[in-house]
C-alpha positions in Angstrom: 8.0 9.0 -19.6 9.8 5.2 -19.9 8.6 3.1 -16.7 5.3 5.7 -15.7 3.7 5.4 -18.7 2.9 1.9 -19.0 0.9 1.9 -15.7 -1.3 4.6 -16.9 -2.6 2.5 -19.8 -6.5 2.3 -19.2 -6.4 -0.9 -21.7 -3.9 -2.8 -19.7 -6.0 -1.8 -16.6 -8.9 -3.4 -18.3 -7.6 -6.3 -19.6 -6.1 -7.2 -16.0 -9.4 -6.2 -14.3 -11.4 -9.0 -16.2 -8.3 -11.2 -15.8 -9.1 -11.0 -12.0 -12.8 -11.4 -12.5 -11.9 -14.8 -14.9 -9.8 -15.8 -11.9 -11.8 -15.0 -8.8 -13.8 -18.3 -8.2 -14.7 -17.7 -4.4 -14.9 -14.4 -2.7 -11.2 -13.1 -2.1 -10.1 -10.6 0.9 -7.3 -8.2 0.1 -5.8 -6.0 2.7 -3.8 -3.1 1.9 -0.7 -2.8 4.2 0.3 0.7 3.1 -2.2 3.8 3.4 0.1 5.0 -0.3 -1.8 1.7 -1.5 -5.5 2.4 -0.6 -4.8 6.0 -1.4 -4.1 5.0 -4.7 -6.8 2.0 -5.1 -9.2 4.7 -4.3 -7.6 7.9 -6.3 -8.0 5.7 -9.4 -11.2 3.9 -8.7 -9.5 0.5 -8.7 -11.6 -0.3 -5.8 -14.8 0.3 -7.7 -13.1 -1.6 -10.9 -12.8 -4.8 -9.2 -15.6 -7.8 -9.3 -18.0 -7.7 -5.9 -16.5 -10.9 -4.8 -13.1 -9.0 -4.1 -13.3 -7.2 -0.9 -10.7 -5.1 0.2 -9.8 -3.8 3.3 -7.7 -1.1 4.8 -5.0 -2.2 6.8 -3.2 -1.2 9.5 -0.6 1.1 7.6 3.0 0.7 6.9 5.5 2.3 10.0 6.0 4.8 7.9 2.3 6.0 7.6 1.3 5.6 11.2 4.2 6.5 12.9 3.7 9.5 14.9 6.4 12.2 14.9 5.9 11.9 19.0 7.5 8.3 18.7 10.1 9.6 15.9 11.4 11.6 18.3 11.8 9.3 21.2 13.6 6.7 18.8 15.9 9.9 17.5 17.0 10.5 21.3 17.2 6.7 21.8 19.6 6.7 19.2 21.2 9.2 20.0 22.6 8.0 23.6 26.1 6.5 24.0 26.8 3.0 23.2 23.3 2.5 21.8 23.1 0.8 18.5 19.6 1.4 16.9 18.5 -0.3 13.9 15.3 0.9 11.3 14.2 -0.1 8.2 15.5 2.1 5.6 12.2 3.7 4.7 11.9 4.7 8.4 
């Protein structure tokens, strides 16, 4: 499939994993913002792939991710009340 199979390439993967290890000249921290990011850094062994001076760490999650369905729900009746204009993201 057009536009999926060229990230599945284990070549290119290579080629930018000792790109990265060319590059890194200092120890680098990387936080991932969204848990679809470690989830996949970690599904593919990306994590294990990268040099030992690249450290990354899990971050806090995206709004998406982390949001409970608790607080959803408050913001859905918030909304819902006359003369309230409530704004999201769009992913939200």
């Amino acid at each position: 499939m057009r536009y999926v199979d060229e990230y599945r390439r284990a070549g290119d993967a290579q080629r930018f994993v000792q790109a990265i290890a060319r590059l890194v000249t200092r120890p680098w921290t990387i936080m991932e913002i969204c848990g679809g990011q470690t989830h996949n850094l970690i599904k593919f062994g990306i994590d294990r792939l990268l040099p030992e001076s690249v450290t990354l760490v899990h971050g806090p999650g995206c709004p998406v991710c982390v949001t409970s369905l608790e607080l959803i729900d408050r913001a859905i009746a918030i909304a819902r009340r006359p003369g309230v204009i409530f704004t999201s993201f769009g992913d939200m």
